[in-house]
Backbone as numpy.savetxt, mean C-alpha at the origin, in Angstrom:
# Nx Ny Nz CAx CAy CAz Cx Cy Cz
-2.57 -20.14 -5.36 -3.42 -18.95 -5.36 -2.53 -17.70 -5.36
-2.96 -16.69 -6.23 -2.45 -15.51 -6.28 -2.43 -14.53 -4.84
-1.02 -14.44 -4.19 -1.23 -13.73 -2.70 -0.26 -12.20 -3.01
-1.03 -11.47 -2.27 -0.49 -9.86 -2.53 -0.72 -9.83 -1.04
0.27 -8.64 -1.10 0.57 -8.28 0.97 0.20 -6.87 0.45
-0.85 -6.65 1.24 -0.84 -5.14 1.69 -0.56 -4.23 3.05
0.28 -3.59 2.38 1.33 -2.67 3.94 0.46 -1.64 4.24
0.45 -1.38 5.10 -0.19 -0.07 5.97 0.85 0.66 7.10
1.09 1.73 6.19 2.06 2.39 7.18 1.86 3.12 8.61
2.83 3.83 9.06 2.72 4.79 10.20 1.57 5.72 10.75
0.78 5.55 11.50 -0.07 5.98 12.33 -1.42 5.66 11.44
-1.77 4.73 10.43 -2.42 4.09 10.06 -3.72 3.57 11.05
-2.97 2.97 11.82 -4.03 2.58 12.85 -4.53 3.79 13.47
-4.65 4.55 13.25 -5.34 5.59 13.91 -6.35 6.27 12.95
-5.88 5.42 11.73 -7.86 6.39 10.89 -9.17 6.34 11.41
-9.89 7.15 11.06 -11.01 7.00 11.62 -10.79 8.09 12.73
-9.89 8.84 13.37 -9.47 9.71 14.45 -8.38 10.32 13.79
-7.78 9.80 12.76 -6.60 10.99 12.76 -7.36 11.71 11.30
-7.13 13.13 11.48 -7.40 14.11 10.61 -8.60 13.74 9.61
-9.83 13.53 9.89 -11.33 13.10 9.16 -11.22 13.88 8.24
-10.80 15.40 8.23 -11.05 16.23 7.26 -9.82 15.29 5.43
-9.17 14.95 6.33 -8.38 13.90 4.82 -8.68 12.71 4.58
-8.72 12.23 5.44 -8.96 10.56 5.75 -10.34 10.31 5.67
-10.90 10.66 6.57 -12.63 10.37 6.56 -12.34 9.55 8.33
-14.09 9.11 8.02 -13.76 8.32 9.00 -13.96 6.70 9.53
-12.80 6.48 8.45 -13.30 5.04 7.69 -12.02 4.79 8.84
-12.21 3.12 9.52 -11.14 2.78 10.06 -10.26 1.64 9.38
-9.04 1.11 10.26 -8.16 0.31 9.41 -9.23 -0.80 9.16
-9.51 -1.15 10.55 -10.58 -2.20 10.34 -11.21 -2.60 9.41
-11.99 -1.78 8.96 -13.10 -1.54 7.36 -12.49 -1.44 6.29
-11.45 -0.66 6.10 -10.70 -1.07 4.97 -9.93 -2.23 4.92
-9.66 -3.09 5.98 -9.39 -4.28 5.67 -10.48 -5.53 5.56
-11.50 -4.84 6.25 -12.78 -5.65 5.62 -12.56 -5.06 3.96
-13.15 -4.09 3.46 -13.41 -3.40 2.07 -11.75 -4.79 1.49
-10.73 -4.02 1.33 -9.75 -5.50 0.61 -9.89 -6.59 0.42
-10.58 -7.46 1.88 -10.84 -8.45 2.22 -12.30 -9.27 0.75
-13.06 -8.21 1.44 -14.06 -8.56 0.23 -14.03 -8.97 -1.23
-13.43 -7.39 -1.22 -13.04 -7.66 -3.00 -11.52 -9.00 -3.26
-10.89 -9.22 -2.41 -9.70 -9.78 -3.10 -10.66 -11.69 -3.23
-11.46 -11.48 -2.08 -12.82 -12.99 -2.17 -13.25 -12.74 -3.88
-13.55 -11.50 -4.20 -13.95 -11.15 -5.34 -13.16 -12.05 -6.41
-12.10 -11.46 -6.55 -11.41 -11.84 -7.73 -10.78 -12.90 -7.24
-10.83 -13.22 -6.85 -10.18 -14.83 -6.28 -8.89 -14.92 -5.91
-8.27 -13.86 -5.01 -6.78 -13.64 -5.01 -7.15 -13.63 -3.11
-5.66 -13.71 -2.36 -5.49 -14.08 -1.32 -4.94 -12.37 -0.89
-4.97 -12.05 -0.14 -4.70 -10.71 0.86 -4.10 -10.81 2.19
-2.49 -10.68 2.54 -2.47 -10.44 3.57 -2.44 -9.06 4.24
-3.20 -8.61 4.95 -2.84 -6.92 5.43 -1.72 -6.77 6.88
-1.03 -6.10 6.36 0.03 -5.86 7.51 0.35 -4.09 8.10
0.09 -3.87 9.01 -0.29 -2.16 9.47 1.15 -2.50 10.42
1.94 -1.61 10.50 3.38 -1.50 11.79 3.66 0.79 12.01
4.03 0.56 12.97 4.49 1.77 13.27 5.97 1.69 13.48
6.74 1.05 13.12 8.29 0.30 13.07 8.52 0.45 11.51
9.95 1.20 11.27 10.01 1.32 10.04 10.63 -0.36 9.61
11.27 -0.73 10.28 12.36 -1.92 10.43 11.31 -2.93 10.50
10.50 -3.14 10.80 9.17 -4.16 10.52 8.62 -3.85 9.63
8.07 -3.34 8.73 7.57 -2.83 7.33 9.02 -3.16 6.32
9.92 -2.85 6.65 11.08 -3.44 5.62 11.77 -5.36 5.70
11.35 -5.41 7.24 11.45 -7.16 6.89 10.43 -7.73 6.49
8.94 -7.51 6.67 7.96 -8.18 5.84 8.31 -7.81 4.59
8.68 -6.85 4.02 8.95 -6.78 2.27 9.93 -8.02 2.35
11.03 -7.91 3.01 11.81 -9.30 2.41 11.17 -10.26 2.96
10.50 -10.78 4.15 9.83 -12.03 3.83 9.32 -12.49 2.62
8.22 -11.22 2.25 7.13 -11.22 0.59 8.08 -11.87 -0.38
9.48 -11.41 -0.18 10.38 -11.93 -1.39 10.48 -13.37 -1.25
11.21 -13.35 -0.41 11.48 -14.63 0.00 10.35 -15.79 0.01
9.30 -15.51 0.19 8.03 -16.31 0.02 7.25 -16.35 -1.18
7.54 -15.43 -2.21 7.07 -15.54 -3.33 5.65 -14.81 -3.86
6.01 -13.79 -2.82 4.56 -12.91 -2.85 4.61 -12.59 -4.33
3.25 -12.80 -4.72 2.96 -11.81 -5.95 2.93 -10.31 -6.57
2.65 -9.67 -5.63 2.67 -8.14 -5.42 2.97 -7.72 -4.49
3.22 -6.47 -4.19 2.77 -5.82 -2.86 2.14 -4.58 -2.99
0.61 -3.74 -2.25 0.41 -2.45 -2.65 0.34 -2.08 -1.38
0.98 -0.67 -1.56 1.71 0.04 0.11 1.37 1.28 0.01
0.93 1.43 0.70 0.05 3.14 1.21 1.44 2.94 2.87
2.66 3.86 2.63 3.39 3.74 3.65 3.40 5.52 4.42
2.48 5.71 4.42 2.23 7.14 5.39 3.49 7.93 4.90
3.86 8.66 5.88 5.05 9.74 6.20 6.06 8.99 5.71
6.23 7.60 5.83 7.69 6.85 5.32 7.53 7.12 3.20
6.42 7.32 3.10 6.79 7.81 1.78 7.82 9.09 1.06
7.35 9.69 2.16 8.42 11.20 2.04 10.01 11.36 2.09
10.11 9.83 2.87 11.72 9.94 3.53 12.16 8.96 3.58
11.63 8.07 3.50 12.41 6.44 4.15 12.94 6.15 2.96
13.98 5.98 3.21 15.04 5.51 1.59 15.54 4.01 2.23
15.41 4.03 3.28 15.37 2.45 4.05 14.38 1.50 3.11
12.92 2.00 3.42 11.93 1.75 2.62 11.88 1.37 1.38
12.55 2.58 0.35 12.67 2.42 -0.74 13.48 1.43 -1.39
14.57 1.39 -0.69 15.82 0.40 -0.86 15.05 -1.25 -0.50
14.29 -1.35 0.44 13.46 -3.07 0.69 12.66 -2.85 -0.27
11.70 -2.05 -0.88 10.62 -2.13 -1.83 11.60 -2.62 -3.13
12.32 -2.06 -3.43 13.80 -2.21 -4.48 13.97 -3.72 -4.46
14.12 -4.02 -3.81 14.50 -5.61 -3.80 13.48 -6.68 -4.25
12.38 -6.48 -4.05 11.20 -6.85 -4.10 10.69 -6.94 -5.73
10.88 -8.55 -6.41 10.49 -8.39 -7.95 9.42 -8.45 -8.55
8.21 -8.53 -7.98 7.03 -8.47 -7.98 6.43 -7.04 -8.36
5.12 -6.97 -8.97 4.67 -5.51 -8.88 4.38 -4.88 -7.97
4.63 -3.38 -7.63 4.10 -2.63 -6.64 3.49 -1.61 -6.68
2.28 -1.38 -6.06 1.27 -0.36 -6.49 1.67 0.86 -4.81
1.64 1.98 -5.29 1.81 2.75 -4.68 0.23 3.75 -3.98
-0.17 3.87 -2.96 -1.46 4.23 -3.20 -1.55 4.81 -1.60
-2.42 5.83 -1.80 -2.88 6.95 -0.55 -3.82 7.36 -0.75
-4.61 7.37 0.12 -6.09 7.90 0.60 -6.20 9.73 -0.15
-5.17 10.22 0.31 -5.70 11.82 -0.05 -4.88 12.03 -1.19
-4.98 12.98 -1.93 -4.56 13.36 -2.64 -3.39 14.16 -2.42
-2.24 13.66 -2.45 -0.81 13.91 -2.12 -0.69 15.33 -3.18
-1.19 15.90 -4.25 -0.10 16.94 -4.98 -1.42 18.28 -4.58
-2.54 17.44 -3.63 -2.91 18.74 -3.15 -2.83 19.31 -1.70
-1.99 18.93 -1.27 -1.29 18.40 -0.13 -0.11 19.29 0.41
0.61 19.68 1.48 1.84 20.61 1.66 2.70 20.50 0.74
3.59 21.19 0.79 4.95 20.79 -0.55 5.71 19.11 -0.52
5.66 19.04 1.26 6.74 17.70 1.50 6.12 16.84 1.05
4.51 16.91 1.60 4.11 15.35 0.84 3.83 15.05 -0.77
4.38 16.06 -1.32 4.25 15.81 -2.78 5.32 15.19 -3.34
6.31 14.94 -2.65 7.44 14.09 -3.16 7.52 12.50 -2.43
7.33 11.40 -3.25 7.79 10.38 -2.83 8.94 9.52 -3.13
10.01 9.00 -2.30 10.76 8.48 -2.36 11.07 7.10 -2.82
9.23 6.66 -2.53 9.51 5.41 -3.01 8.64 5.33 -4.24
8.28 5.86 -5.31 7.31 6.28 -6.16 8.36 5.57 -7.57
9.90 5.43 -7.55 10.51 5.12 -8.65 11.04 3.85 -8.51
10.43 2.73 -7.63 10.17 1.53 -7.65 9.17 1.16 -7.59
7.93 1.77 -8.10 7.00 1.30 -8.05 6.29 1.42 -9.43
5.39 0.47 -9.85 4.88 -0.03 -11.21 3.94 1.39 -11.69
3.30 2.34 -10.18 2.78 3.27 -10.25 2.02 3.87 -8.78
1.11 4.83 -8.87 1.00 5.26 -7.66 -0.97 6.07 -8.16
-1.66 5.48 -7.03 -3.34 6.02 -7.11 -3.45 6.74 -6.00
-3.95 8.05 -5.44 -4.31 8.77 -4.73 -5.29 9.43 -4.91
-5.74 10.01 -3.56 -6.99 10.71 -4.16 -8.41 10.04 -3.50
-8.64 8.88 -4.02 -10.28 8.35 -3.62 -10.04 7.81 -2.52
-9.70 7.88 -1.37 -9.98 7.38 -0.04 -10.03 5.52 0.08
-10.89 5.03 0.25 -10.50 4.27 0.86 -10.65 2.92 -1.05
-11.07 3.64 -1.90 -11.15 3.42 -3.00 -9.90 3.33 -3.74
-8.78 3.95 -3.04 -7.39 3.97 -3.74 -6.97 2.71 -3.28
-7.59 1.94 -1.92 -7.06 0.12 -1.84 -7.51 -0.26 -2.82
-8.71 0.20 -3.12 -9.50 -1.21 -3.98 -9.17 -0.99 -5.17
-8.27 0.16 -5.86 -8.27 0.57 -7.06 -6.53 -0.23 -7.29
-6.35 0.17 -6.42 -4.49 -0.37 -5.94 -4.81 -2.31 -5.83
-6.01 -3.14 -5.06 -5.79 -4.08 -5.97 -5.88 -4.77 -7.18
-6.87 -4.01 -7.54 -6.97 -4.14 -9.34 -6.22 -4.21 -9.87
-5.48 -2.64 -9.61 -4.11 -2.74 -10.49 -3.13 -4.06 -10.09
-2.90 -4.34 -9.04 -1.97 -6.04 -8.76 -2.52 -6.65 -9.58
-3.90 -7.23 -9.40 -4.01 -8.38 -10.21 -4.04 -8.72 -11.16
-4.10 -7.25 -12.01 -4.40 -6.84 -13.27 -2.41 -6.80 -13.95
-1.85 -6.41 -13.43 -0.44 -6.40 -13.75 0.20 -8.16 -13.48
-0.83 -8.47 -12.46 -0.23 -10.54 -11.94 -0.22 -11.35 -13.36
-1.98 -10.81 -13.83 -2.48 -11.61 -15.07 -1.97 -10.96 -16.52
-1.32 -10.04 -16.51 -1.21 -9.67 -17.74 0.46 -10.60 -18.18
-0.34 -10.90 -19.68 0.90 -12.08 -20.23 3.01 -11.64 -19.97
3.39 -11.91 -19.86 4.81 -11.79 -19.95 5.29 -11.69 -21.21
């Protein structure tokens, strides 16, 4: 079965309470129900993984390798802006990777308009809230199944 890991970065667990006016007030919970659903949908396997540890978000990427994950799509908070740690484990990782955030990052302060890890990745959806998971697994499965 086709398995994709989805990362959830830094202070993640706190949607639903952190800043509604961007986020809403959808929690991790529900959007891992909402993934959950659809990946039953298309017949693909989902693991969701949320850490506030940058160093735990970069060894599950090399587990994913090492195990043969199919994808990975990573909404990695604030570590998008800076973590070159990050970028460097996503790097390693030969599988596709969908890049994806709830708000719309280029309408956003100056810092969060730059991502670091945006040039290892297959591409990047922002913008529709909790619709940028579900749009971010499409794109996996849709890049899993497309011929070589």
């Amino acid at each position: 079965m086709t398995k994709i890991l989805a990362l959830h970065g830094i202070n993640h667990n706190m949607f639903g309470m952190r800043d509604p006016a961007q986020y809403g007030k959808i929690t991790l919970q529900e959007i891992y129900a909402s993934i959950e659903a659809l990946a039953a949908e298309l017949g693909v396997q989902v693991e969701n993984f949320q850490t506030n540890e940058e160093g735990a978000i970069c060894l599950k990427i090399h587990q994913a390798q090492l195990a043969g994950v199919d994808a990975i799509m990573i909404n990695a908070g604030a570590w998008t802006h800076y973590s070159y740690g990050l970028r460097d484990a996503l790097a390693i990782f030969t599988g596709p990777i969908v890049e994806l955030h709830m708000a719309n990052l280029h309408k956003r302060e100056a810092f969060r308009q730059v991502s670091v890890i945006a040039a290892v990745t297959q591409g990047q959806i922002a913008g529709f809230g909790v619709h940028s998971y579900l749009l971010a697994l499409r794109a996996c499965v849709a890049m899993i199944e497309q011929p070589k």
